[in-house]
LOKOL-266046 format. One line per 4 residues: number of its first residue (from 1); for each residue x, y, z of N, C-alpha, C. Coordinates in pm, whole numbers. Layout:
NUM	X/Y/Z/X/Y/Z/X/Y/Z  ...
END
This chain:
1	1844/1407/-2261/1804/1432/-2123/1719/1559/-2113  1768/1671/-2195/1709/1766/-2216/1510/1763/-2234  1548/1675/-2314/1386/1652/-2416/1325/1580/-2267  1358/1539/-2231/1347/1406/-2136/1246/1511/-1984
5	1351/1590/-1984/1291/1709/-1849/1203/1757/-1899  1197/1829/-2038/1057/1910/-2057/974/1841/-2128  970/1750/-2103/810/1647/-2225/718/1634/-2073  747/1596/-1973/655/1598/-1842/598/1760/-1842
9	649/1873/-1860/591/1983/-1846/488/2036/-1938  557/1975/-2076/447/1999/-2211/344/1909/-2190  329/1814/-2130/199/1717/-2106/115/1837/-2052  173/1836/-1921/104/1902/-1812/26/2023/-1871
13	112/2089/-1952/54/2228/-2052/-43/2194/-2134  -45/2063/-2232/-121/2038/-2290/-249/1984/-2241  -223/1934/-2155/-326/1872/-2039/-425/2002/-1993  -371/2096/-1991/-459/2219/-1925/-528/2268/-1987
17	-558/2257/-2174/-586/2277/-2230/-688/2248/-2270  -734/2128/-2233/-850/2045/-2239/-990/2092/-2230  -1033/2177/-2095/-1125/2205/-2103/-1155/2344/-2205  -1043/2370/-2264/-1039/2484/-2358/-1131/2470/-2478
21	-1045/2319/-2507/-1076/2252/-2615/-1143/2174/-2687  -1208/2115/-2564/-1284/1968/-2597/-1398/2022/-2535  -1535/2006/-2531/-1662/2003/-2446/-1631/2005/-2296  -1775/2066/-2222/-1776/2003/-2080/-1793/1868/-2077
25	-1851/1764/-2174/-1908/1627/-2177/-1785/1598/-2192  -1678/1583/-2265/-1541/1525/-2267/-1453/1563/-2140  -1476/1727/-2117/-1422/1718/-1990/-1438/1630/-1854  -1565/1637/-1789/-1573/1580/-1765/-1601/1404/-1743
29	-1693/1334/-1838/-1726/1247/-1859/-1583/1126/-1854  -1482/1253/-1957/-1344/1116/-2002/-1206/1160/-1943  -1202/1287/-1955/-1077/1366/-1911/-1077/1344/-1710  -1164/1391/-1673/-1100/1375/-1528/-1134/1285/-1518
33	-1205/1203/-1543/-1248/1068/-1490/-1090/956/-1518  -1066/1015/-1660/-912/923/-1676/-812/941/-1567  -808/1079/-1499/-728/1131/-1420/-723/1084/-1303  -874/1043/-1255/-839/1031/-1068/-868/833/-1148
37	-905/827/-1216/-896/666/-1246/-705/652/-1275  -637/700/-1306/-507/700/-1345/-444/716/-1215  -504/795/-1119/-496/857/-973/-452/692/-898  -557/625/-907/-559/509/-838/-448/395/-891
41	-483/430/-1038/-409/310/-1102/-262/361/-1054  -214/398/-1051/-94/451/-985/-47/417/-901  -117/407/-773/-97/358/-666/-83/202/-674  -131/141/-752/-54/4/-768/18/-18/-833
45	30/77/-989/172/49/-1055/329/146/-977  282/187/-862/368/233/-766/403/112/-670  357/30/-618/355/-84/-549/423/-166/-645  380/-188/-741/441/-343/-828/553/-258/-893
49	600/-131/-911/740/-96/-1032/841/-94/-893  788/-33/-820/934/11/-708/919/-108/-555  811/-168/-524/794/-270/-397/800/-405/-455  758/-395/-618/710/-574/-607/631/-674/-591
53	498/-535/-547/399/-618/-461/259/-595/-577  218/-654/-673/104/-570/-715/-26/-680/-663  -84/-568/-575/-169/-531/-457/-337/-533/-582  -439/-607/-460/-560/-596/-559/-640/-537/-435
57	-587/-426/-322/-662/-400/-276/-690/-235/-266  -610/-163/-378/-613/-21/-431/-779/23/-398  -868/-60/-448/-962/8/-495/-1074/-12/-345  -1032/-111/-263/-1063/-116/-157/-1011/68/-55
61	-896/63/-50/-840/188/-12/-946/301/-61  -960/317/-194/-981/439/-293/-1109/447/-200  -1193/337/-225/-1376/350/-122/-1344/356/-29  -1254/294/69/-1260/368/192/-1256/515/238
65	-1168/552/162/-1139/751/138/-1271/803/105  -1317/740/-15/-1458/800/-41/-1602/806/57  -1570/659/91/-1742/626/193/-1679/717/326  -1554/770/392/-1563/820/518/-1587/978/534
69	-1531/1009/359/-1557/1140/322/-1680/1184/325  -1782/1090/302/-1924/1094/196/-2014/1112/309  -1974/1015/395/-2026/996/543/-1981/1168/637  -1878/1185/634/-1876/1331/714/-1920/1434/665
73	-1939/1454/507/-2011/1514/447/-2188/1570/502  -2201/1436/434/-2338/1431/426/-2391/1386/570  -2362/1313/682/-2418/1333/797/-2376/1406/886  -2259/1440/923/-2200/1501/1011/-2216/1662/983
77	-2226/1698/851/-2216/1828/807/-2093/1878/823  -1994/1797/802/-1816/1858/815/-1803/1926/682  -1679/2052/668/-1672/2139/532/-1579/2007/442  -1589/2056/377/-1561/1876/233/-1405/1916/242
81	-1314/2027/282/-1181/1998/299/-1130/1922/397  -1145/1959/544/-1083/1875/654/-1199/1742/654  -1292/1725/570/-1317/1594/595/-1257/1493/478  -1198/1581/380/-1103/1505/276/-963/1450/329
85	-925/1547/412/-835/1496/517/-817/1450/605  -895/1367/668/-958/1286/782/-955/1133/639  -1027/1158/581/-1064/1077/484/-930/967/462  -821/1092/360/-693/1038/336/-587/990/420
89	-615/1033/548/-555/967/671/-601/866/696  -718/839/720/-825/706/751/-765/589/633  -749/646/528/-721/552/420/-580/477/456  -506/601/483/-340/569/460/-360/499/587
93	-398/504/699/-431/386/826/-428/256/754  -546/246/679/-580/101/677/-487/37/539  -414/138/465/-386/81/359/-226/23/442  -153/117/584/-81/3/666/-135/-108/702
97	-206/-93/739/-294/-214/801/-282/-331/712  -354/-330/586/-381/-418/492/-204/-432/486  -142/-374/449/33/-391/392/96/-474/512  81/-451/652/113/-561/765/63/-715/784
101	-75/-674/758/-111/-829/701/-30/-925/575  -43/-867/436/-33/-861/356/120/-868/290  241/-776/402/332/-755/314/452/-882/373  408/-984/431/458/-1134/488/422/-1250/357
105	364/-1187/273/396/-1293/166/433/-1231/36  380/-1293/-72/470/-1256/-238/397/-1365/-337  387/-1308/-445/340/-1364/-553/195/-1352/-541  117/-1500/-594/-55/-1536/-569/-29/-1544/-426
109	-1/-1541/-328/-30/-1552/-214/-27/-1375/-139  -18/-1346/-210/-1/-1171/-172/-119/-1126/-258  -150/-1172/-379/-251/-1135/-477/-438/-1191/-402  -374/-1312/-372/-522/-1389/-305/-547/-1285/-146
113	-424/-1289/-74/-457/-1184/26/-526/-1027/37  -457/-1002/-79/-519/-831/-91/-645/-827/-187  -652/-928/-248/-812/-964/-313/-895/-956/-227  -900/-1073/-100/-975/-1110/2/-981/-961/93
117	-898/-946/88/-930/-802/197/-981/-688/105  -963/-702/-36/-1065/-601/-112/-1221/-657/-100  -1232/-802/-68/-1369/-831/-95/-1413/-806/24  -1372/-846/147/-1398/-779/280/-1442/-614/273
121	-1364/-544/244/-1399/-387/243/-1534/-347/164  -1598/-469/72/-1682/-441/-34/-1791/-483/36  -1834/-608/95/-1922/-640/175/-1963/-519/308  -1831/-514/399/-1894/-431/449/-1949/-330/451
125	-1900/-253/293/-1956/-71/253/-2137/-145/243  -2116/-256/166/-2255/-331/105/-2342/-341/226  -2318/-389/347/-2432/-430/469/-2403/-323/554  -2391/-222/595/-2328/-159/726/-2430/-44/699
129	-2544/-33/777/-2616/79/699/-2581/216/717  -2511/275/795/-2431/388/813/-2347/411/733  -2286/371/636/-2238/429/479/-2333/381/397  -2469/381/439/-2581/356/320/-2619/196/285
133	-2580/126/297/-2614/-11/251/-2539/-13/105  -2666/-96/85/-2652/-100/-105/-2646/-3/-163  -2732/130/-112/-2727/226/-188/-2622/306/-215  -2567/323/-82/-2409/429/-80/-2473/552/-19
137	-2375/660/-52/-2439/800/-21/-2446/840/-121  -2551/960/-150/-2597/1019/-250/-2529/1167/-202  -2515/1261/-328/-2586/1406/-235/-2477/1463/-170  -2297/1436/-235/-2214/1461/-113/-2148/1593/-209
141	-2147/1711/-84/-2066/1825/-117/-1943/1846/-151  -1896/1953/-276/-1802/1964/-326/-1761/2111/-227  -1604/2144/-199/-1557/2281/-156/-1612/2359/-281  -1606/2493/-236/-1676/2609/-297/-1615/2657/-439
145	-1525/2636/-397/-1405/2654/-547/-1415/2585/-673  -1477/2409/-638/-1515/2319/-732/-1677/2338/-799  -1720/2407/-677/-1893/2432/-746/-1970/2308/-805  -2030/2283/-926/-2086/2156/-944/-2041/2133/-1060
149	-1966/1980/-996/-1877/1906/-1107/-1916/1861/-1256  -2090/1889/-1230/-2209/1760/-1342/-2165/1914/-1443  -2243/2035/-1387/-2277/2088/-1512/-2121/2184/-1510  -2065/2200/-1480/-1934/2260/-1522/-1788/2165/-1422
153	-1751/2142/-1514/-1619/2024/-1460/-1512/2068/-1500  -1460/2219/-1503/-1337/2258/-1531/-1318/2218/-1456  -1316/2316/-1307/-1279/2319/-1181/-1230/2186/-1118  -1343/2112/-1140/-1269/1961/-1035/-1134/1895/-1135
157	-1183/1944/-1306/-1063/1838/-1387/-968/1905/-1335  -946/2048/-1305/-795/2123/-1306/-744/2077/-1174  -820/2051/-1080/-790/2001/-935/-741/1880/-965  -804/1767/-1036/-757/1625/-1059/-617/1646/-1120
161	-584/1724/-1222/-480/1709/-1309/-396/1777/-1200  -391/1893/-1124/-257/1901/-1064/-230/1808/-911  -348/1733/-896/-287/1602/-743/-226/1552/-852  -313/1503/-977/-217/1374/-1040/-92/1402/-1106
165	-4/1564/-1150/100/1576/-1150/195/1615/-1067  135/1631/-914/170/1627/-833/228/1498/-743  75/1379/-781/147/1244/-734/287/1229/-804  260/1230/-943/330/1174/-1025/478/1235/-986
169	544/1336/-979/696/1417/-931/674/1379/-774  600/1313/-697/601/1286/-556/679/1130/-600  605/1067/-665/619/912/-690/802/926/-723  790/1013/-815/999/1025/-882/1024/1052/-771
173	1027/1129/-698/1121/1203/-605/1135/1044/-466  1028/1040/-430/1029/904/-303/1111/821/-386  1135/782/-524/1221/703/-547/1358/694/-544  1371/814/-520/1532/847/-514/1596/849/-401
177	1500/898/-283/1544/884/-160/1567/734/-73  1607/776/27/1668/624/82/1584/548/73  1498/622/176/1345/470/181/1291/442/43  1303/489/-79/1275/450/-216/1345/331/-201
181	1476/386/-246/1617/288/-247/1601/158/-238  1566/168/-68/1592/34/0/1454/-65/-56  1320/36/-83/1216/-45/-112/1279/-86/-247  1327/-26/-324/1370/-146/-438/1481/-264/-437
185	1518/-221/-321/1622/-304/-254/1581/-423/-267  1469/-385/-154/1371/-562/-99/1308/-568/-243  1241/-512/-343/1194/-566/-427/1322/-657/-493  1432/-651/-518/1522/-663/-570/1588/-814/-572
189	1615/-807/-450/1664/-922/-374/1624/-890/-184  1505/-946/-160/1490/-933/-2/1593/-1025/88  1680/-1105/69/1714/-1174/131/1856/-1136/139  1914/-1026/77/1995/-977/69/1995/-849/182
193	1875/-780/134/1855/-688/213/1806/-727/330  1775/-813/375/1730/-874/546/1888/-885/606  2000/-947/501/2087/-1015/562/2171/-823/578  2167/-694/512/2186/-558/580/2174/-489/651
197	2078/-559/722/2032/-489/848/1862/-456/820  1819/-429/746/1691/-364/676/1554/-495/710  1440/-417/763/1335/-485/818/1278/-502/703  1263/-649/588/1184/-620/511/1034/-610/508
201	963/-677/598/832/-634/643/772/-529/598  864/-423/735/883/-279/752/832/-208/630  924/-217/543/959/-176/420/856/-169/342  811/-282/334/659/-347/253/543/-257/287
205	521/-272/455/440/-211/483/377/-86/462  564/37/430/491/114/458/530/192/239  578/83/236/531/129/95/384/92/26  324/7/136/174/-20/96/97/156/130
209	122/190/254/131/363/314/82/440/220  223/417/156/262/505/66/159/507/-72  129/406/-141/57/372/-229/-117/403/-147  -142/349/-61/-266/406/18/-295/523/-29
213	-183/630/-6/-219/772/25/-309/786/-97  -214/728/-257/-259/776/-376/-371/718/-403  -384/623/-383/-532/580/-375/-619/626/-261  -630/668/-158/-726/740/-94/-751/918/-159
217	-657/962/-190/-652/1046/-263/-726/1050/-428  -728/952/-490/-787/928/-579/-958/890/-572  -961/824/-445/-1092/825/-401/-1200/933/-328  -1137/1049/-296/-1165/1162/-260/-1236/1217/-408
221	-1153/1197/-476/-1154/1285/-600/-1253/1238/-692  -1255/1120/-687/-1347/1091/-740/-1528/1094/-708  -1499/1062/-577/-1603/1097/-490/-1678/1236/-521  -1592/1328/-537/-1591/1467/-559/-1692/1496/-696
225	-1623/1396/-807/-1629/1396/-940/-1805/1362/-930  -1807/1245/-896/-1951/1175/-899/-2049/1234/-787  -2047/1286/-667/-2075/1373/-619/-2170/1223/-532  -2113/1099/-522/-2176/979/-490/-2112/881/-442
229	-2118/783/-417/-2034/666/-392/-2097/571/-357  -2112/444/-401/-2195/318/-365/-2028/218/-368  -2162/101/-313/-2032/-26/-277/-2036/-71/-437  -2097/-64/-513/-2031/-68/-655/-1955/-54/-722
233	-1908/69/-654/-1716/152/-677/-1652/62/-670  -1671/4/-559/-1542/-93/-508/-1559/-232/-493  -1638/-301/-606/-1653/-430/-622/-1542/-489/-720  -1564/-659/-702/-1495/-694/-773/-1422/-683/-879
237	-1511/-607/-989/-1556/-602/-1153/-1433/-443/-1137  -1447/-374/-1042/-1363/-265/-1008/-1279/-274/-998  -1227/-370/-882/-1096/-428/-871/-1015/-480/-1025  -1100/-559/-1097/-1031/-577/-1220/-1016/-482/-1328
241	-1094/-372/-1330/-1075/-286/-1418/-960/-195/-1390  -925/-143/-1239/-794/-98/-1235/-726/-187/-1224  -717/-303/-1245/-568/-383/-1288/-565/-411/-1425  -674/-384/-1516/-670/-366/-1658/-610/-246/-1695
245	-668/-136/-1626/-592/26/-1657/-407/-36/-1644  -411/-46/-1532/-232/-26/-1516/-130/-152/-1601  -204/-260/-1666/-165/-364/-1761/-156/-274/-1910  -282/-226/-1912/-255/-172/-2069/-155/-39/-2043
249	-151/54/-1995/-57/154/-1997/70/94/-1941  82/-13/-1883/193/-60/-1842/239/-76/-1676  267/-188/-1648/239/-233/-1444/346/-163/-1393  445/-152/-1464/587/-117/-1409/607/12/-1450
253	519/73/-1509/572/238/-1545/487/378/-1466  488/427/-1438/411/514/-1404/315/611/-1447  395/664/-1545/331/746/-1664/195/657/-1739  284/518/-1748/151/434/-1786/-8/408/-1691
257	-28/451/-1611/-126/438/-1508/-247/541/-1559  -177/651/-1586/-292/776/-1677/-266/729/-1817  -214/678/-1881/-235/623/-2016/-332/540/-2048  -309/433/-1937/-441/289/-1949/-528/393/-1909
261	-592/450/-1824/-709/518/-1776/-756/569/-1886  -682/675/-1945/-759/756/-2081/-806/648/-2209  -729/543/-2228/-755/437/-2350/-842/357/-2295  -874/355/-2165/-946/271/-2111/-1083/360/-2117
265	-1086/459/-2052/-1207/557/-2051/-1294/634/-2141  -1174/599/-2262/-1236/646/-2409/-1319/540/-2454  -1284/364/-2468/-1325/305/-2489/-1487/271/-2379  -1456/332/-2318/-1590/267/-2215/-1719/381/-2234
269	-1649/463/-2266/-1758/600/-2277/-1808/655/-2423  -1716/604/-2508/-1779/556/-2708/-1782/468/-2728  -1753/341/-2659/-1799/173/-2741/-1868/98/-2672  -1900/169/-2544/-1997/88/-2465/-2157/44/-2534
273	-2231/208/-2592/-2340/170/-2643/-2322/143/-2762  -2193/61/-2839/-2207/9/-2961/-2234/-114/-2919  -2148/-163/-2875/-2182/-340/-2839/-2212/-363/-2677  -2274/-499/-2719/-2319/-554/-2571/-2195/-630/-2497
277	-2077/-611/-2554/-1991/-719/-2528/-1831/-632/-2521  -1897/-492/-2418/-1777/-465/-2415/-1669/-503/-2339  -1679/-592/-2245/-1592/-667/-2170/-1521/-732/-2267  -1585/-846/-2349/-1486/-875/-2432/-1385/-800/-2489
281	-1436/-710/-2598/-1324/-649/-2644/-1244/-567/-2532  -1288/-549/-2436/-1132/-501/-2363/-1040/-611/-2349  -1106/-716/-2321/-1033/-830/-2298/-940/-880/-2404  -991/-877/-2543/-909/-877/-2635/-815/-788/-2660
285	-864/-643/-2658/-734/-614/-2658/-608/-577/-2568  -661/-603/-2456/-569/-631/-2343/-446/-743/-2418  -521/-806/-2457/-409/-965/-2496/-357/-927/-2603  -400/-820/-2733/-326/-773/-2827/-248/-680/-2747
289	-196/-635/-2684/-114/-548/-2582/-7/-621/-2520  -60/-720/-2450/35/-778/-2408/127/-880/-2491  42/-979/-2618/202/-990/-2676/247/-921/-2768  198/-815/-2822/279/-735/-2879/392/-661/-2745
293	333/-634/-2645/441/-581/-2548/421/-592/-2416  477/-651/-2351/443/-719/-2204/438/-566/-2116  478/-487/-2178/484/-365/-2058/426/-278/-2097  284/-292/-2150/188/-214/-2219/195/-159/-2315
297	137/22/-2304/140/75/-2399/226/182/-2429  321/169/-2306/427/297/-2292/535/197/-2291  549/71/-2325/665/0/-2354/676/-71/-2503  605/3/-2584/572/-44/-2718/667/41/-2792
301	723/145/-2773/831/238/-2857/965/153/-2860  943/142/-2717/1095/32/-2705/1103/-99/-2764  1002/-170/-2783/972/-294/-2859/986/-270/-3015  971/-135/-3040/977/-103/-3199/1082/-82/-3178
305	1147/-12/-3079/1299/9/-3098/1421/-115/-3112  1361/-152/-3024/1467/-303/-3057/1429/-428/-3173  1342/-374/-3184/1315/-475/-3322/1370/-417/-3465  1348/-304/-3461/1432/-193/-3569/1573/-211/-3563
309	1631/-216/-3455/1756/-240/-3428/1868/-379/-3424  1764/-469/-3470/1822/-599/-3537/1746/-617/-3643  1780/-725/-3742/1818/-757/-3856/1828/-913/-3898  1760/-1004/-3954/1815/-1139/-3977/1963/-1150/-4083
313	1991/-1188/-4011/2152/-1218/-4091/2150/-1392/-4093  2270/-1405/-4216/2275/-1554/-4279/2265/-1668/-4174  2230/-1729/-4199/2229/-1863/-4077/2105/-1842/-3939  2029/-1790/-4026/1892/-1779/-3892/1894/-1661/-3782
317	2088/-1607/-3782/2068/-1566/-3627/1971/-1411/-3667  2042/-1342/-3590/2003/-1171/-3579/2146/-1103/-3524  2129/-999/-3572/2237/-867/-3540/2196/-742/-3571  2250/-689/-3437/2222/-534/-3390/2265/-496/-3491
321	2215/-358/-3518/2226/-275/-3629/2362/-192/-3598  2342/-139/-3465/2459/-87/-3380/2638/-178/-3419  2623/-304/-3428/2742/-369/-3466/2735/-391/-3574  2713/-361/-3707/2733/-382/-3795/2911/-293/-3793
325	2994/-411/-3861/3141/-307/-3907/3181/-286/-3835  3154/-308/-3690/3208/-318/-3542/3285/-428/-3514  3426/-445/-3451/3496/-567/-3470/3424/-629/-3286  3444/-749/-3314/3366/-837/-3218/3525/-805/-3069
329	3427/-805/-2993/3444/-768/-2891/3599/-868/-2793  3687/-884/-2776/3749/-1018/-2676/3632/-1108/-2640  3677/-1241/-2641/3605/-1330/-2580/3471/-1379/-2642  3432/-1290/-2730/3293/-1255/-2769/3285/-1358/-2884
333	3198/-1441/-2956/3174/-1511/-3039/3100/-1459/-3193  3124/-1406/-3299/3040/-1364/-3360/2992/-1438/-3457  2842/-1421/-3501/2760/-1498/-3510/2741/-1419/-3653
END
């Protein structure tokens, strides 16, 4: 338990280290970019580990935060803090919104819904010429503290890395509390929890909220990062790449959300100009991931662990290593 409390802090330490260590081109280019990309991915492996719901309309959210930011920015002339916060409110609005629609069904019918309302959000950034059209906005201001992200990117990575270890002890902590609770409740068994008194709707909804925030938040940041935003962000091809991030680091873990991002971001930013076909190989090894371990890449220790921990014994079966010389249990059959 010990090891358990301080390995989240030694990340975080080691994490800070980065721009020490590695280039501004790694800093920025792979390091924060993994971060507010891990930012987002989060927000749906927060939805699908503790609600149940994994949501394809994260990245819809993330551009909304960005295009309203980009927009008060750059036309309105608002200072880039309270319009980051206008931004992340605007987001967490609609990411209820989308979760009220949305949180009345389950399975592909929850997946086809929050698709469709990601493709909705993409069209309109695309035709609406007041967040730019096709183009997006160009040209959008960073607070004074971040300075310019292109040619020096400490500043914005150290900002990315403490929201995202900040989401991350926000994400533990909401889980523990009631409204956590009960949202794993309804993930759990909803029909149980309807028959307790508990609105499961409700519940759904505003754990969609909740997941909003981190994705509008992630879209700020990124916004920040690229100093830009087009309806490109938030197209389709987008939509699938953060549900590739949170598959390979793992849907149900959290920690895994900045894992897929960095393995994901390494690969896109050194193997892109090797081959023309880097879709494929993500694609492949997405599928070497998943059957080696259905719960990515932060559920692969445990897959070595339990495979280490049995043994073929005579007659085909298997036995735990743990029972070896252990007398079989009452009732129990040994094999």
């Amino acid at each position: 338990m010990t090891a358990r409390r301080l390995a989240a802090p030694a990340v975080v330490i080691a994490l800070a280290l980065v721009p020490l260590v590695f280039s501004g081109y790694f800093t920025g280019a792979v390091a924060s970019r993994a971060l507010y990309l891990g930012l987002a991915a989060a927000s749906l492996t927060f939805l699908a580990g503790y609600g149940g719901m994994v949501s394809l309309a994260q990245t819809a959210l993330y551009g909304i935060a960005g295009f309203v930011m980009a927009r008060l920015i750059v036309n309105s002339g608002m200072d880039p803090i309270p319009a980051a916060l206008v931004a992340i409110a605007v987001g967490v609005a609609f990411g209820a919104l989308f979760g009220a629609v949305a949180s009345g069904s389950e399975g592909i019918y929850l997946l086809m819904i929050t698709l469709a309302l990601g493709v909705i959000t993409f069209y309109f950034f695309s035709q609406v010429t007041a967040f730019g059209g096709h183009e997006g906005i160009n040209g959008v201001a960073t607070p004074g503290f971040i300075g310019d992200p292109v040619r020096h990117p400490a500043a914005i990575y150290y900002l990315t890395l403490a929201c995202s270890a900040g989401a991350y002890a926000l994400i533990r902590y909401v889980a523990r509390t009631p409204f956590g609770l009960a949202l794993q409740g309804v993930r759990d068994d909803p029909v149980r929890m309807r028959a307790l008194g508990y609105n499961v709707r409700a519940q759904r909804t505003l754990g969609f909220a909740g997941g909003a925030f981190l994705a509008a938040l992630a879209g700020v940041l990124g916004t920040w990062h690229e100093t830009r935003i087009s309806p490109g962000t938030i197209d389709v091809s987008q939509t699938i790449q953060l549900l590739t991030i949170a598959v390979i680091g793992g849907l149900y873990r959290i920690e895994g959300a900045w894992i897929g991002a960095l393995l994901y971001t390494l690969l896109d930013t050194y193997t892109r100009g090797v081959t023309g076909r880097f879709e494929t190989w993500i694609g492949l090894i997405l599928l070497v991931i998943l059957i080696l371990s259905p719960d990515g890449v932060t559920g692969l220790p445990g897959q070595l662990r339990a495979r280490t921990r049995r043994r073929p014994v005579a007659g085909g079966g298997e036995q735990s290593v743990e029972s070896l010389g252990r007398p079989a249990e009452p009732g129990s059959v040994a094999r």
